[in-house]
C-alpha positions in Angstrom: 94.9 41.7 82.7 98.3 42.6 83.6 98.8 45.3 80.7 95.1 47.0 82.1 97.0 47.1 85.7 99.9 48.9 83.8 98.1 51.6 82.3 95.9 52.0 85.7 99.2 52.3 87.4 100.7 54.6 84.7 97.4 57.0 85.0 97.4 56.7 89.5 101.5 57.4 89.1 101.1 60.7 86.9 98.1 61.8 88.8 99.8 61.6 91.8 102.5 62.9 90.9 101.2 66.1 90.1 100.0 65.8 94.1 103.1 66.1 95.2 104.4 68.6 93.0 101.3 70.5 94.9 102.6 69.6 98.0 106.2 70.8 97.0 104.4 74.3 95.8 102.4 74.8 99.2 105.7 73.9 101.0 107.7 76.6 98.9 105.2 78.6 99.8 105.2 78.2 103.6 108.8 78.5 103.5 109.1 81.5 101.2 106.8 83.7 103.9 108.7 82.1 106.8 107.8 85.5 108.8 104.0 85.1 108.4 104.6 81.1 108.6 106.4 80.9 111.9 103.1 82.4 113.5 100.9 79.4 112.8 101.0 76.6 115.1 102.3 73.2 113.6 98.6 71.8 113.8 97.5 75.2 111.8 100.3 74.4 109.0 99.5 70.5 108.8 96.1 71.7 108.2 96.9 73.8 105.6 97.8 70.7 103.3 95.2 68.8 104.5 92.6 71.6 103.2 94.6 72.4 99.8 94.2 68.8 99.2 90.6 69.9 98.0 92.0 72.0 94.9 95.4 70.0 94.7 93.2 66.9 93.8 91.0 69.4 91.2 94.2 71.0 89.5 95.7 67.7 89.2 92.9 66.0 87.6 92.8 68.5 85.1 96.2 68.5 84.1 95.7 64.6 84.1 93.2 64.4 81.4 95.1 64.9 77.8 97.6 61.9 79.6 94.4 59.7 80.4 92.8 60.6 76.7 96.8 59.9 75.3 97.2 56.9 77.1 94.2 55.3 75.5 95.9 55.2 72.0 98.5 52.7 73.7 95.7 50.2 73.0 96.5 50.0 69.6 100.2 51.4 69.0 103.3 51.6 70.6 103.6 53.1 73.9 106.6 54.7 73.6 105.1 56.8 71.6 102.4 58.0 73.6 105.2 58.0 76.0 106.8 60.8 74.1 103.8 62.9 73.7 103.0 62.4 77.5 106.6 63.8 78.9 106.4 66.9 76.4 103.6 67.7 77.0 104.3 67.4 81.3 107.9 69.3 80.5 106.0 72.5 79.0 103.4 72.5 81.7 106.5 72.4 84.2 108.4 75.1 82.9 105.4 77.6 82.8 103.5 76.2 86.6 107.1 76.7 88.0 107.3 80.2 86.5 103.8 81.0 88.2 104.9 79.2 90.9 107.6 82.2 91.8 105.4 85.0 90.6 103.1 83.9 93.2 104.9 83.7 96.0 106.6 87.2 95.6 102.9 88.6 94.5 101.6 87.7 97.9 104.6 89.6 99.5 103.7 92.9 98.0 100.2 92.3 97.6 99.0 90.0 100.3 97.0 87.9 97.3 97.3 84.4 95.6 98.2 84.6 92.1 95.1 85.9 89.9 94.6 87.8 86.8 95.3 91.2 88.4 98.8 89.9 87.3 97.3 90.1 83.9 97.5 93.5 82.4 100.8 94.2 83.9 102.2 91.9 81.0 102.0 94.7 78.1 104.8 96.1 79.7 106.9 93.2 81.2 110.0 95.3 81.6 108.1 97.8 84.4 106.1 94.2 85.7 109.9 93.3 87.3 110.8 96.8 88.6 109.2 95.9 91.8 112.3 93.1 92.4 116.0 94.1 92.4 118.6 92.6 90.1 119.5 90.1 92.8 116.4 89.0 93.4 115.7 88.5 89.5 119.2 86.5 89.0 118.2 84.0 92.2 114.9 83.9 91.1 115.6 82.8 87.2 117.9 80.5 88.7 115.8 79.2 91.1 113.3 78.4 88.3 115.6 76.6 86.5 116.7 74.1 89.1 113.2 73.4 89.8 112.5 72.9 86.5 115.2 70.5 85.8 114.3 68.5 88.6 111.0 67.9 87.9 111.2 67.3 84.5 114.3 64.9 85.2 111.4 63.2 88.1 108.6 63.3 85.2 110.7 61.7 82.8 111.3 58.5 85.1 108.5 58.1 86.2 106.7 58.0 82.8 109.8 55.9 81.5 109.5 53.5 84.1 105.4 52.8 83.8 105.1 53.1 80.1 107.7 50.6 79.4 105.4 48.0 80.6 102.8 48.9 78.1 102.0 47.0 75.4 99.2 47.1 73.0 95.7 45.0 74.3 92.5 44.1 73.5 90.8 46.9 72.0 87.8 46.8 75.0 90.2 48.3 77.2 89.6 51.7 75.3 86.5 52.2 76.5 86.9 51.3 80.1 89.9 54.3 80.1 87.9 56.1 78.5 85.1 56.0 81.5 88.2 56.4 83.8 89.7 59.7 82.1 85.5 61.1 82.4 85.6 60.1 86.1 88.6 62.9 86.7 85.1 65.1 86.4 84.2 63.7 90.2 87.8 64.9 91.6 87.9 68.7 89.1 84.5 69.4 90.8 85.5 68.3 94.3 83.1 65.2 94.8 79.5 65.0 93.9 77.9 67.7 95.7 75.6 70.5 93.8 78.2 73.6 93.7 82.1 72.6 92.4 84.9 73.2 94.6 86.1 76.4 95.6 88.3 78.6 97.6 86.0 78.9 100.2 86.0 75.1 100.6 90.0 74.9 102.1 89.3 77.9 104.2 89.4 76.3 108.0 91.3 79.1 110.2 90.7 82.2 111.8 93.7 83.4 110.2 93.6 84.6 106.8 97.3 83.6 105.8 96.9 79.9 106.4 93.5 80.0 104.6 95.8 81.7 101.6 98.5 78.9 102.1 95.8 76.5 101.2 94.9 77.8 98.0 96.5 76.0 95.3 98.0 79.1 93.6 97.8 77.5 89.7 94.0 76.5 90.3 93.5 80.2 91.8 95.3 81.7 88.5 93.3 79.8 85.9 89.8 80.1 88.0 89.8 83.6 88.1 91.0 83.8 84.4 87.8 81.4 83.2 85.4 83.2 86.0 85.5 87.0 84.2 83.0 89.1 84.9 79.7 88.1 82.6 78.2 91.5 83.5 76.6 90.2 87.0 77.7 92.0 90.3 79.2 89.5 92.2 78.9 91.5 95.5 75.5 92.2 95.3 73.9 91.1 98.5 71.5 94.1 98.6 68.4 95.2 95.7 69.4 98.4 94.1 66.9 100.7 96.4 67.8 98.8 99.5 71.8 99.6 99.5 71.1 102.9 98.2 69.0 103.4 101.2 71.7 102.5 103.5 74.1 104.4 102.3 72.8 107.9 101.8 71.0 107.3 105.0 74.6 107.5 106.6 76.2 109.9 103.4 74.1 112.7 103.3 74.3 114.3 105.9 77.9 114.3 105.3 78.2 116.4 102.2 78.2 119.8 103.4 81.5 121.0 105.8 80.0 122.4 109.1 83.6 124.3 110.1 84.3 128.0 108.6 86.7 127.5 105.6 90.0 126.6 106.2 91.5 128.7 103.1 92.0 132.7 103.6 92.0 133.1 99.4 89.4 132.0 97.4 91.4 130.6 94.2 94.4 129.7 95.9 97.5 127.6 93.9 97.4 124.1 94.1 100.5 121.6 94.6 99.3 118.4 95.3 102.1 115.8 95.9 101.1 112.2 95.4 104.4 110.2 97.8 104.7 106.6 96.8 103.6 103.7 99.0 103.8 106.3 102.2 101.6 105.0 105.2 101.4 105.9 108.4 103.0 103.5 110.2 106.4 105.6 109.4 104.8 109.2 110.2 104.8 110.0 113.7 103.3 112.9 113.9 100.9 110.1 113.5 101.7 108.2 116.1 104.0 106.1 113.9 107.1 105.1 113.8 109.4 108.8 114.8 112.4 108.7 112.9 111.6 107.5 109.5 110.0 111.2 108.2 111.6 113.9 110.1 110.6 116.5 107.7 106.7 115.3 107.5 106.6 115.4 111.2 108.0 118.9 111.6 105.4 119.9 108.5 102.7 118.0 110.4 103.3 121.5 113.2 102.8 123.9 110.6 100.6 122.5 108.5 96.7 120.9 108.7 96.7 116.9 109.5 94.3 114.9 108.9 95.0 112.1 111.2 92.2 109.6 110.0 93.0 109.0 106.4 92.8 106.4 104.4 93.7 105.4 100.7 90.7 103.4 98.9 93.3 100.6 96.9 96.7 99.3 97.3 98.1 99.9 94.2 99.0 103.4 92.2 96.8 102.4 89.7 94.0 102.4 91.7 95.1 105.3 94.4 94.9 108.2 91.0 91.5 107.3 90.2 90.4 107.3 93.9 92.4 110.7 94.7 91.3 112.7 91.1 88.0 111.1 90.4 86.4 110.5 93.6 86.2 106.6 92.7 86.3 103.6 94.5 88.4 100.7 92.8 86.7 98.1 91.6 88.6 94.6 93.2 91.2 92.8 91.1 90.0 95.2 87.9 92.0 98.0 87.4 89.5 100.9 85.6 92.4 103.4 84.9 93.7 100.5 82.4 90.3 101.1 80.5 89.9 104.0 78.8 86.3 103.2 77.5 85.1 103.4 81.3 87.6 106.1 82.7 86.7 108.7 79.8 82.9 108.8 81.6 84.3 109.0 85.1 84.6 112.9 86.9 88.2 114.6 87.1 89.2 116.7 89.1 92.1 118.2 86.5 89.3 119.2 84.6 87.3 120.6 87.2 90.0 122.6 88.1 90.7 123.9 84.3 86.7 125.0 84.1 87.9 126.9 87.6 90.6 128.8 85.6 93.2 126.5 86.9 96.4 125.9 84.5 97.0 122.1 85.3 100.5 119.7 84.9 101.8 116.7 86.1 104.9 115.3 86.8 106.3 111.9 87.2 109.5 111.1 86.8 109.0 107.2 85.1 107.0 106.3 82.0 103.7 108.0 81.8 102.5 104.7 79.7 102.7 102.2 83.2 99.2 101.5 83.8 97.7 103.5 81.6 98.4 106.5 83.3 99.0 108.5 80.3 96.0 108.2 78.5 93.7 108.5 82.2 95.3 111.6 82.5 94.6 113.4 79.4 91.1 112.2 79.4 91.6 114.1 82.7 92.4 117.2 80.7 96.1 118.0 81.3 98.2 118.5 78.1 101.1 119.8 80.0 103.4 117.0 80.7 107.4 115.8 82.5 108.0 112.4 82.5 111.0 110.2 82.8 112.1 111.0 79.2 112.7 114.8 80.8 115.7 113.0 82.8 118.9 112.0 82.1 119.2 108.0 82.3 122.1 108.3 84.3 119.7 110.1 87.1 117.2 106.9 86.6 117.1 104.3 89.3 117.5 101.0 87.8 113.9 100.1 88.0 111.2 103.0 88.1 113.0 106.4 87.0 114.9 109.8 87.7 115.5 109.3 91.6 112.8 111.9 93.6 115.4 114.5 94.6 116.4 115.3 90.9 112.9 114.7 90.1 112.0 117.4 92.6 114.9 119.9 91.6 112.9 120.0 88.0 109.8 120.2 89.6 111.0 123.6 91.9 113.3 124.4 88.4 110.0 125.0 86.6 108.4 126.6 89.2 110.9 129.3 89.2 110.3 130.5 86.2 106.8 132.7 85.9 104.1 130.7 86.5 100.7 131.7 84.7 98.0 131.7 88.4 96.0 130.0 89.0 97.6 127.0 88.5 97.3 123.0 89.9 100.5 120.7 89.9 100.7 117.4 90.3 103.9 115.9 90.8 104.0 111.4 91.5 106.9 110.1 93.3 108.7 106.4 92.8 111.7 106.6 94.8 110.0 104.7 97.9 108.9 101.8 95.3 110.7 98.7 95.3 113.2 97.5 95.1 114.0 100.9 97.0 116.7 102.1 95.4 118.0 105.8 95.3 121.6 107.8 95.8 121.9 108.2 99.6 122.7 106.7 102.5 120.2 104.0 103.4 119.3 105.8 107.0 117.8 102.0 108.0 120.2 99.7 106.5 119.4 96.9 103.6 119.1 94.1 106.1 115.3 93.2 105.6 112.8 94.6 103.0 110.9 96.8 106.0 114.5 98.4 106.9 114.8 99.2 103.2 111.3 100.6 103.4 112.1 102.7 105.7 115.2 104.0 104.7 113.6 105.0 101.1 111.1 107.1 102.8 113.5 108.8 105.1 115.0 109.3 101.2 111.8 111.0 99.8 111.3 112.5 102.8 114.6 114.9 102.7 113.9 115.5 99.3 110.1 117.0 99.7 111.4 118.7 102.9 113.9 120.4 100.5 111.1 121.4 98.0 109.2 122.7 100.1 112.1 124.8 101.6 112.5 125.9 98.0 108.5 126.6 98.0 108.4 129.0 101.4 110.6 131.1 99.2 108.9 132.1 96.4 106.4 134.6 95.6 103.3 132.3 94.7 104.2 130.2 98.1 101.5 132.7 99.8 99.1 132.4 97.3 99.4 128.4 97.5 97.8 125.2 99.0 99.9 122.4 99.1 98.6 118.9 99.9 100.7 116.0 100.5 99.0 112.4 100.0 100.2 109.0 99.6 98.8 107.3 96.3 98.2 103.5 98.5 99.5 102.3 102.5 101.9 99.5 102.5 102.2 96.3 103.9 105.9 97.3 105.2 106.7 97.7 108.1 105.1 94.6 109.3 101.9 95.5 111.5 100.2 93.3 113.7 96.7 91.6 112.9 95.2 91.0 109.5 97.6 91.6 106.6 94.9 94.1 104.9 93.9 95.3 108.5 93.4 99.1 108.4 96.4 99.6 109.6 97.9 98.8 105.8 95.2 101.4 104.2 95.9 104.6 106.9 98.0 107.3 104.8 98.8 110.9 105.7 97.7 113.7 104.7 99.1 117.2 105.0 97.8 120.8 104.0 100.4 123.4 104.0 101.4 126.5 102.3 100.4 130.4 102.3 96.8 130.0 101.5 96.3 128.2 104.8 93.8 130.3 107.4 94.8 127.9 110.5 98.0 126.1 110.2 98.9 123.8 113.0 94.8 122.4 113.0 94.1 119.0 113.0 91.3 117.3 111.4 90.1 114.4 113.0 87.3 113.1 110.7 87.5 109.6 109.2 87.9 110.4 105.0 89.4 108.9 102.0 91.3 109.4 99.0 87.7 109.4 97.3 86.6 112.6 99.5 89.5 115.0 98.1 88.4 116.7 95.3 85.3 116.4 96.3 86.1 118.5 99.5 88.6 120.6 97.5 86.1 121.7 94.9 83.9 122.7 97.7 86.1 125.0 99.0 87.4 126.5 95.7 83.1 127.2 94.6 83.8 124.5 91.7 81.1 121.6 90.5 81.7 119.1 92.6 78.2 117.2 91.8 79.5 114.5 89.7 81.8 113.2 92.5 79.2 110.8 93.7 80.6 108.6 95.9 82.2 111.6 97.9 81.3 113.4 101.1 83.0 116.4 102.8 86.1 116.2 104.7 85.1 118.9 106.9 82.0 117.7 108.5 82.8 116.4 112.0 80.0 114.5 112.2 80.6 110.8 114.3 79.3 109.3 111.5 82.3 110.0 108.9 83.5 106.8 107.7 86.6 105.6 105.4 86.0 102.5 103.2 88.8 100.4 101.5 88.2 97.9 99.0 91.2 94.9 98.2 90.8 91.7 96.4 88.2 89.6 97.4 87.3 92.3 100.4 86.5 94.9 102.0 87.0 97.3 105.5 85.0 100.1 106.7 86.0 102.0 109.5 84.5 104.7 112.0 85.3 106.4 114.9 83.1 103.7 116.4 83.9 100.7 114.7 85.6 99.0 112.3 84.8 96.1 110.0 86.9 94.3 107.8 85.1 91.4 105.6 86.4 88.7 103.3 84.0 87.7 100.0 86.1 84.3 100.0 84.7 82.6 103.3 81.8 85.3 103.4 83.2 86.2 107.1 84.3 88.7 108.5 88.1 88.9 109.0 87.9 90.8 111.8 85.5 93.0 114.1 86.2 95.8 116.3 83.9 98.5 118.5 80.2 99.6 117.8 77.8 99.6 115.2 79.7 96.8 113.8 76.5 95.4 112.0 76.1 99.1 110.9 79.2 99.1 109.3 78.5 95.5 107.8 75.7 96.9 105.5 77.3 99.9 104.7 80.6 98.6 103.6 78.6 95.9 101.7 76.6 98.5 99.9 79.0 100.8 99.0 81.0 97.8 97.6 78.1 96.8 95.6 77.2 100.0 94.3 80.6 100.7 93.5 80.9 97.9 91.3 77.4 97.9 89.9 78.9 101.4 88.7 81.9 100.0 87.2 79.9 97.6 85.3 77.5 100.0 83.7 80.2 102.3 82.8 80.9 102.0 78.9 
C-alpha cells in the first residue's frame, strides 16, 4: 500500500507542479504589462487566475501524461531510472515553455494577442523575427530565460528526487490501476465532462478584454491554434452564402461610383505613393492628434487633400500591402502575401497600372525577402527594384535597414535623373519600426516605448517633408499625384478603450502634388486601405472590376463604412456607428452610435466572405 501512495503522490506532486509554473507564467504576465495591469481592480486580477485555472489544469495534464505512462514502468524496475527519463524529459519542456513564455509576453505588446501560430512563418527568417526588440532588450531577455530556466529545472529536479526515492518496485496489479489514472488526465485536457472541450471562451469572465487575455494560458493557446489549422471550413461563417452577400452589396453598391467631379486636373497623372511605417493618427494633428509629433504632415495636410476617416484593414505590413495594392481584406492570423499560390490569383494594382502605360518601381530600404514581399510584388508586375542591398551597411539601422532619410535621398537621387512618364513609385519606409532607431535627435526622449514612437515619427516625418521639398522642385512635380498612407495604425501611443478599438486602425492619408484640381479639400467619407486602387483606377479610366471588395472613396454617401479585421475579430465603423466584435466570447467588445445591429451583420458578412474568398483561392 504505501509504495501505491508514493507513486500517487509522485504523479499529484508533478501535476501540480506544472500548476504553479502556470501560475508563475500568468503572474509574469500581469507584471510584464504592469500599464494595462494596474487598470484592473484587485478582484478583476484574482479572477484572472481563478478563470485560467480552466486551461492551466488542461495544459498541465497534458504535459503530465508521458510522466504518468513512465511512472508505470517503476512497477517492475528501478525508479531511479524512470526518475532520469522523467526530469529530462521536464528539463527540455522547461527550456522551450520558458522561451514561449517571453515571446509571448512581448507579442502581446506589439500585437495585443496571446501567443499563436501567426508567430509561425516569421521563423524562416529569425534574424528579421528580433528586429522588432533592441539589443538591450534581447540581452535581458536571453538572460532572463536563463534564470528562469535554471530555477525551475533546479525546482523539477527536487521535487522528482525527493518522491521517486520512495519508489520501489510492487505488485505488478498496480500497473493497471495507473494506467486507468494516467487515461483519467482525459477528464481535466477536456475541461470536465461536458459535450464541447475546454476553450478560450470558457476563462473569458470580464468586460475587459485584457483580463480575459491574462487568463489565457499562453502555451495551451500556442499549441491549440497550431493543431486547430484550417480544414477548409470558414470558421466565421454565421451567414449562407446568398444571405451575407445580400447584406453587403445591399449597403456596397451604391457606393461604387464617386458622386464629386474628379479631383485630378490631368488624366494620366504620375504616381508617388508613399507607404510610412506604423503611422496612425493619433500623432497627426491635422487630425486632431497629437500636434507636435508630424510637423511636416500637418503643414501638407493645408495644401494637400485629407482624408480624415481612414482606416488600414490589418495591423501588420504584411497584411497592410495586400490591402493597399490588391484591394484585399486580410484573412485573421493567416498572412496571404506569405502564399504565393493564393496571391498570384489576387488583383494588383502595379499591374493595373502597367496595362495603363504606367512604368512601375518600388523602393524599400530592408530585405525585400521579409514576408514574402518580394515574390508578392513581382507577381504584382514590377521588375524594377531598390532594396537594402542598394545601401551602405554603415547607413543600416541595426535592425530593419538604410535609415529613411538616406533611404529617401536615393529615392529623390533617382528621380532626378529622366524619368520615362508615366510612371508609379512606390517607396516603404522602416525607420518608425521598432526598436525605433535612426541618426537624430530623439525629439520625445527614450524614456518609454510611446516617447520613442513618437520621436521616430517626428524622424520620418523631417525626412518626407524634405523629399517632398525636393519633389515641388522638379519638372514632373506638376504632372504628379502623390499619396501618403500608412501601411497599419499602431498601438503606441497608448489610447483609451479597447486595445484594437478604432482608434489603433485610423491612419492618414494625404493627396498632394501638381496634378491636384483642389488642394486644401477634405474628404470626409469613412474608406480603407482596400478602397485605394480601387478609387485610383477610377479616376485614371483603368479596370478596376476585379477589386471586389472595394467601393469608391469619393462617394459621400452616410453609408460609407471602414472595416478592420485583427485576430480573433473584427470592427466596422460609420459615421453612425461603430462596432467592434470578438469571435473568442462571441461578444461584442464594444458598441457605439446607430445602426449598431446594422453594422453587426455587415461586419460579420464581409468577414465571412472575405475569408470564404481566401479559402477558395488556390
Amino acid at each position: 500500500m504505501k509504495t501505491f501512495k508514493n507513486r500517487l503522490l509522485f504523479n499529484l506532486s508533478y501535476f501540480f507542479l506544472w500548476i504553479a509554473y502556470f501560475a508563475f507564467a500568468r503572474l509574469f504576465f500581469l507584471l510584464f504589462n504592469y500599464s494595462e495591469t494596474k487598470e484592473l481592480s484587485f478582484l478583476t486580477t484574482l479572477k484572472t487566475f481563478l478563470y485560467g485555472l480552466q486551461l492551466d489544469l488542461a495544459f498541465a495534464a497534458y504535459l503530465a501524461f508521458i510522466p504518468f505512462l513512465l511512472i508505470i514502468g517503476s512497477v517492475f524496475v528501478n525508479a531511479k531510472k524512470i526518475g532520469t527519463f522523467i526530469k529530462w524529459y521536464s528539463y527540455l519542456l522547461i527550456i522551450f515553455i520558458n522561451l514561449l513564455l517571453l515571446i509571448d509576453a512581448g507579442l502581446y505588446q506589439s500585437w495585443g494577442v496571446r501567443l499563436d501560430i501567426s508567430i509561425l512563418p516569421y521563423l524562416n527568417t529569425p534574424e528579421l523575427m528580433i528586429a522588432s526588440v533592441s539589443s538591450f532588450q534581447l540581452i535581458s531577455g536571453i538572460l532572463f530565460w536563463l534564470l528562469i530556466t535554471f530555477i525551475f529545472i533546479k525546482l523539477f529536479k527536487r521535487v522528482i528526487n525527493n518522491k521517486i526515492e520512495n519508489i520501489s518496485t510492487s505488485f505488478w496489479l498496480q500497473a493497471p490501476v495507473f494506467l486507468i489514472i494516467a487515461a483519467s488526465l482525459i477528464i481535466p485536457i477536456r475541461g470536465g465532462f461536458q459535450t464541447i472541450p475546454v476553450n478560450q471562451s470558457n476563462v473569458y469572465f470580464s468586460n475587459k478584454m485584457y483580463a480575459n487575455h491574462a487568463s489565457i494560458n499562453f502555451i495551451w493557446n500556442f499549441f491549440n491554434t497550431l493543431t486547430h489549422k484550417t480544414d477548409g471550413k470558414n470558421p466565421y461563417k454565421y451567414f449562407d452564402t446568398e444571405t451575407a452577400n445580400k447584406i453587403i452589396n445591399k449597403t456596397k453598391d451604391k457606393l461604387l461610383e464617386a458622386n464629386t467631379d474628379s479631383i485630378l486636373n490631368i488624366k494620366k497623372p504620375n504616381v508617388i505613393l508613399i507607404i510610412w511605417e506604423g503611422l496612425t493618427a493619433k500623432v497627426i494633428g491635422s487630425l486632431g492628434g497629437e500636434p507636435l509629433v508630424t510637423p511636416n504632415i500637418n503643414k501638407l495636410s493645408k495644401e494637400s487633400i485629407l482624408f480624415t476617416n481612414f482606416y488600414a484593414n490589418g495591423d501588420r505590413t504584411d497584411k497592410g500591402l495586400p490591402a493597399i495594392l490588391s484591394g484585399y481584406y486580410p484573412p485573421p492570423i493567416k498572412r496571404i502575401m506569405r502564399m504565393p499560390n493564393k496571391t498570384r490569383s489576387l488583383p494588383m494594382l502595379p499591374q493595373k497600372m502597367i496595362n495603363l502605360g504606367y512604368n512601375t518601381s518600388f523602393y524599400y530600404g530592408g530585405d525585400l525577402n521579409f514576408g514574402n514581399m518580394n515574390t508578392y510584388l513581382r507577381n504584382a508586375g514590377i521588375n524594377n527594384f531598390i532594396d537594402g542591398s542598394e545601401f551602405d551597411k554603415d547607413d543600416w539601422n541595426s535592425k530593419w535597414g538604410a535609415h529613411d532619410h538616406i533611404f529617401l535621398e536615393r529615392f529623390a537621387k533617382d528621380l532626378q535623373n529622366n524619368q520615362q512618364e508615366p510612371f508609379f513609385k512606390i517607396a516603404l519606409t522602416l525607420s518608425s519600426h521598432e526598436p525605433y532607431q535612426f541618426p537624430d535627435e530623439y525629439k520625445f526622449g527614450k524614456d518609454s516605448e510611446d516617447n520613442k514612437f513618437r520621436s521616430s515619427h517626428y524622424y520620418t516625418d523631417k525626412s518626407i517633408g524634405k523629399f517632398i521639398d525636393f519633389a515641388k522642385k522638379q519638372s514632373w512635380y506638376k504632372n504628379t499625384l502623390i499619396v501618403i498612407m500608412a501601411d497599419h495604425g499602431h498601438s503606441s501611443p497608448k489610447h483609451e478603450g479597447p486595445y484594437n478599438n478604432s482608434k489603433r486602425f485610423k491612419i492618414p492619408m494625404l493627396w498632394l502634388g501638381g496634378a491636384i484640381q483642389k488642394p486644401g479639400l477634405k474628404i470626409n467619407n469613412f474608406s480603407s486601405q482596400v478602397d485605394f486602387s480601387y478609387t485610383l483606377l477610377d479616376l485614371l479610366g483603368g479596370d478596376n472590376k476585379d477589386f471586389v471588395f472595394s467601393k469608391n472613396i469619393f462617394n459621400t454617401s452616410d453609408n460609407q463604412y471602414a472595416h478592420y479585421l485583427f485576430n480573433k475579430g473584427f470592427g466596422t465603423i460609420t459615421k453612425n456607428g461603430f462596432f467592434l466584435y470578438d469571435y473568442v466570447s462571441k461578444k461584442p467588445i464594444l458598441i457605439e452610435g446607430k445602426q449598431t445591429s446594422k453594422l453587426d451583420s455587415l461586419g460579420k458578412a464581409i468577414s465571412q466572405n472575405a475569408f470564404q474568398d481566401f479559402l477558395n483561392r488556390k
